[in-house]
N, C-alpha and C positions, 0 to 999 in steps of 0.2 A: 621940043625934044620928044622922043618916040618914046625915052624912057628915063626917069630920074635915075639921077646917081643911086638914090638909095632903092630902087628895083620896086618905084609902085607904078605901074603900068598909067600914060597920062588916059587912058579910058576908065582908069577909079579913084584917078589921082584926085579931084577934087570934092569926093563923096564927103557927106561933114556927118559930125559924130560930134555928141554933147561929150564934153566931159569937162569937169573941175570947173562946171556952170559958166563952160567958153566952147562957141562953137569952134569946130577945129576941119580941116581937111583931112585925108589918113595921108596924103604927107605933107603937113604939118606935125601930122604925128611921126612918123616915120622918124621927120628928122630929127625932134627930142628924143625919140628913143636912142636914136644915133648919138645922139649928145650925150646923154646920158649912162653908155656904154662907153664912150671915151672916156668919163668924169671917173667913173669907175676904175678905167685902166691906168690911170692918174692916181687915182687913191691910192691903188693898189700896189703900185711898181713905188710911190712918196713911202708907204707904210714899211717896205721894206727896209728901203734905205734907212729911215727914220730908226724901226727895228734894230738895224745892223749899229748905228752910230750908238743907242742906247745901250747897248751889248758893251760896245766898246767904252763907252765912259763907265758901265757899271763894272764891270770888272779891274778898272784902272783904280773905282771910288773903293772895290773890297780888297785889292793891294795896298792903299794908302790907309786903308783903317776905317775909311769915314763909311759907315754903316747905313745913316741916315741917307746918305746920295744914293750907296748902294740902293737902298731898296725903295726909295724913289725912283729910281732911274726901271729897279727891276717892274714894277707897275707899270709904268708908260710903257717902256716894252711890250708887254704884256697885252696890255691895249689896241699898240700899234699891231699886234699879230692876230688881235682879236679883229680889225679893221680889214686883215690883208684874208683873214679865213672867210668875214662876211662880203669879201667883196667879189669871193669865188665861188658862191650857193648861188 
């Protein structure tokens, strides 16, 4: 191929680079970083929902009284948003 999918030219595609005490290609690398920008977008879009669903049972658990769920559920929330902010720096 002239060019990998992920845009490393095969004229330095197989240059190798130590790292994490594995020699690696730079795409080899390429495509973890690939991976790893997916895993990301995965997390990111789970945490929301995740978010939203916690929202919804907490506010259901501070209608019905029960405190404890409430503020169970409000933590995890809280978590889950702290997962969706770190996974956009």
């Amino acid at each position: 191929m002239s060019e990998s999918t992920i845009g490393i030219p095969d004229t330095v595609a197989t240059e190798s680079l130590s790292y994490a005490g594995t020699d690696m290609t730079l795409r080899e690398i390429a495509t973890d970083l690939q991976e790893a920008h997916r895993e990301l977008d995965e997390y990111h879009s789970g945490s929301l929902v995740l978010a939203q669903n916690l929202k919804e049972l907490r506010m259901k658990a501070e209608r019905d009284g029960n405190l404890q769920l409430a503020n169970t559920t409000k933590e995890l929330e809280e978590s889950a948003m702290a997962v969706v902010e770190r996974s956009r720096e």
